[in-house]
C-alpha positions as CSV (number, residue, x, y, z in Angstrom):
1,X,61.2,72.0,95.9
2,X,62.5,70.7,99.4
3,X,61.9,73.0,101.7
4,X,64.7,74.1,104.0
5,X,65.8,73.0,107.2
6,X,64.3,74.6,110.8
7,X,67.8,75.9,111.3
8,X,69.2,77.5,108.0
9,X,72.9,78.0,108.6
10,X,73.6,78.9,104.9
11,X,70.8,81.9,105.8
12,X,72.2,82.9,109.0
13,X,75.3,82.7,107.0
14,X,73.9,85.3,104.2
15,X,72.5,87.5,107.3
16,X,75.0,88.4,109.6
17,X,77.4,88.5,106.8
18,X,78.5,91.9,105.3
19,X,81.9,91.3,103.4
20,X,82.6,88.7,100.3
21,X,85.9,88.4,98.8
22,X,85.8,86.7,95.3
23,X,88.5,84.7,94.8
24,X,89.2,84.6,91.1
25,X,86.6,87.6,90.2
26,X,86.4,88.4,86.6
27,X,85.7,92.4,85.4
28,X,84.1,90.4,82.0
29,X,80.2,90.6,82.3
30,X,80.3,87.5,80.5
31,X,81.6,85.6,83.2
32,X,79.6,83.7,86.1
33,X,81.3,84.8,88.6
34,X,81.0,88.4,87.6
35,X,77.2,87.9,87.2
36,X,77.4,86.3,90.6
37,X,78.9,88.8,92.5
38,X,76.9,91.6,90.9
39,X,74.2,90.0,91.9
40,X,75.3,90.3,95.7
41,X,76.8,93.5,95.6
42,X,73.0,94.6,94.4
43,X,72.1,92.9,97.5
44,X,74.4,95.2,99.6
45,X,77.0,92.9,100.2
46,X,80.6,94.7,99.5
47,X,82.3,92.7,97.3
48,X,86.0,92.4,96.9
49,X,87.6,91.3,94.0
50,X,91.1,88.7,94.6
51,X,92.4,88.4,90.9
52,X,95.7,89.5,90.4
53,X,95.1,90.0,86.5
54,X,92.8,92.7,86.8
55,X,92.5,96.3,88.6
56,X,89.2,96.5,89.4
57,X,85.7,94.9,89.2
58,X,82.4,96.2,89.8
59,X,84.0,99.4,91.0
60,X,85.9,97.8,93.2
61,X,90.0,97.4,94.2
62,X,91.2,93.9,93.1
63,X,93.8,92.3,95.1
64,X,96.1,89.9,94.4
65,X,95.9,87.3,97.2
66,X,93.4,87.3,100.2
67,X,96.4,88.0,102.3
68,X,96.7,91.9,100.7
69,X,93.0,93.0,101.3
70,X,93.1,95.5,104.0
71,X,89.2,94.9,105.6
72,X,87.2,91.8,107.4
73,X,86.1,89.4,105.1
74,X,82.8,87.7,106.2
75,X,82.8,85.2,103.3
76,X,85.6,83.9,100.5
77,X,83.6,82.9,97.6
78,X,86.4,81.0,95.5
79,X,85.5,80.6,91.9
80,X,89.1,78.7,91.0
81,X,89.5,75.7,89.8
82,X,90.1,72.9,92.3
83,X,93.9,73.0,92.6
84,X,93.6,76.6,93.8
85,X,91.0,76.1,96.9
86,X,93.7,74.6,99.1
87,X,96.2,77.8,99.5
88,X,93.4,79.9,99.3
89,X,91.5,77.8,102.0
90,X,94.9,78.2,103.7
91,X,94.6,81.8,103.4
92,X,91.2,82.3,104.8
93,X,92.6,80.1,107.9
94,X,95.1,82.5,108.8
95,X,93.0,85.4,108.1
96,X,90.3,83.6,110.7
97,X,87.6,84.5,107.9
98,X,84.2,82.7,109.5
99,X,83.3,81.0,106.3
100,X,84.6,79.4,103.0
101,X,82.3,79.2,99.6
102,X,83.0,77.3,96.8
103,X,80.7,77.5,93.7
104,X,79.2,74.9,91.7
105,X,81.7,72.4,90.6
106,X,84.1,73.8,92.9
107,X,85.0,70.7,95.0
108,X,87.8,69.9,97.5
109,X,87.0,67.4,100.0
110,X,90.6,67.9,101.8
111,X,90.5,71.3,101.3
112,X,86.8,71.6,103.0
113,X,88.0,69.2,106.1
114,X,90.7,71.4,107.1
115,X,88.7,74.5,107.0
116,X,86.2,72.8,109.4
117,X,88.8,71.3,111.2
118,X,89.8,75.3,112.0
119,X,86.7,76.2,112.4
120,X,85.2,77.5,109.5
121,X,81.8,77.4,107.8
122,X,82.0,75.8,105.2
123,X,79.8,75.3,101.6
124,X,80.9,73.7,98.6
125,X,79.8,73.2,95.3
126,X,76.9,75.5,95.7
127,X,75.9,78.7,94.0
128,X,76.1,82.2,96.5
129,X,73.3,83.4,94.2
130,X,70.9,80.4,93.7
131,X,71.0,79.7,97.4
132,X,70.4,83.8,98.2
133,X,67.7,83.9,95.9
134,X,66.2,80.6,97.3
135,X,66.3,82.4,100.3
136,X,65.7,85.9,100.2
137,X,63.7,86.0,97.2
């Protein structure tokens, strides 16, 4: 395995970061992006579902844009399909959320320049949990 840059800004990312909203959060187990975000709530991030098909997830309120949730979001992990990213990467610009995630095989080059462009972090086509884990153990 390659080992990681002197300065990991995908770890200082994960550390000063408290708050994810999941764009596009399933409540079926069976889903990755369920098992993903399970995964970081039992690392003590809060999680907060954006799905407007479901109530709830993981015990938590779902919303049905990022616009409606109430509370800082650190991170938007999107797990949409690529036509989605830009309005909710529009979103997360007017919200002034620090960072934009989008998970394996989530790619939007446009999308990913404009969130830079305003400032943003931003990952793409990278798994939250692999690159945790790779991290934090």
């Amino acid at each position: 395995m390659a080992s990681l840059p002197k300065t990991d800004s995908i770890r200082e990312l994960l550390e000063r970061s408290k708050t994810i909203a999941v764009v596009g959060l399933s409540d079926s187990p069976m889903r990755p992006s369920y098992a993903v975000s399970a995964y970081m709530q039992a690392q003590g991030y809060k999680i907060i579902p954006v799905n407007p098909s479901i109530p709830e997830a993981l015990g938590e309120k779902s919303y049905s844009s990022l616009l409606e949730v109430p509370e800082k979001i650190d991170i938007v992990n999107i797990f949409r399909r690529p036509e989605f990213v830009e309005e909710i990467v529009d979103q997360a610009i007017q919200l002034k959320v620090p960072a934009v995630w989008m998970q394996e095989e989530v790619i939007h080059q446009q999308a990913a320049e404009k969130a830079k462009r305003a400032g943003l972090f931003v990952v793409m086509d990278l798994c939250i949990l692999k690159e945790h884990r790779a991290r934090f153990g």
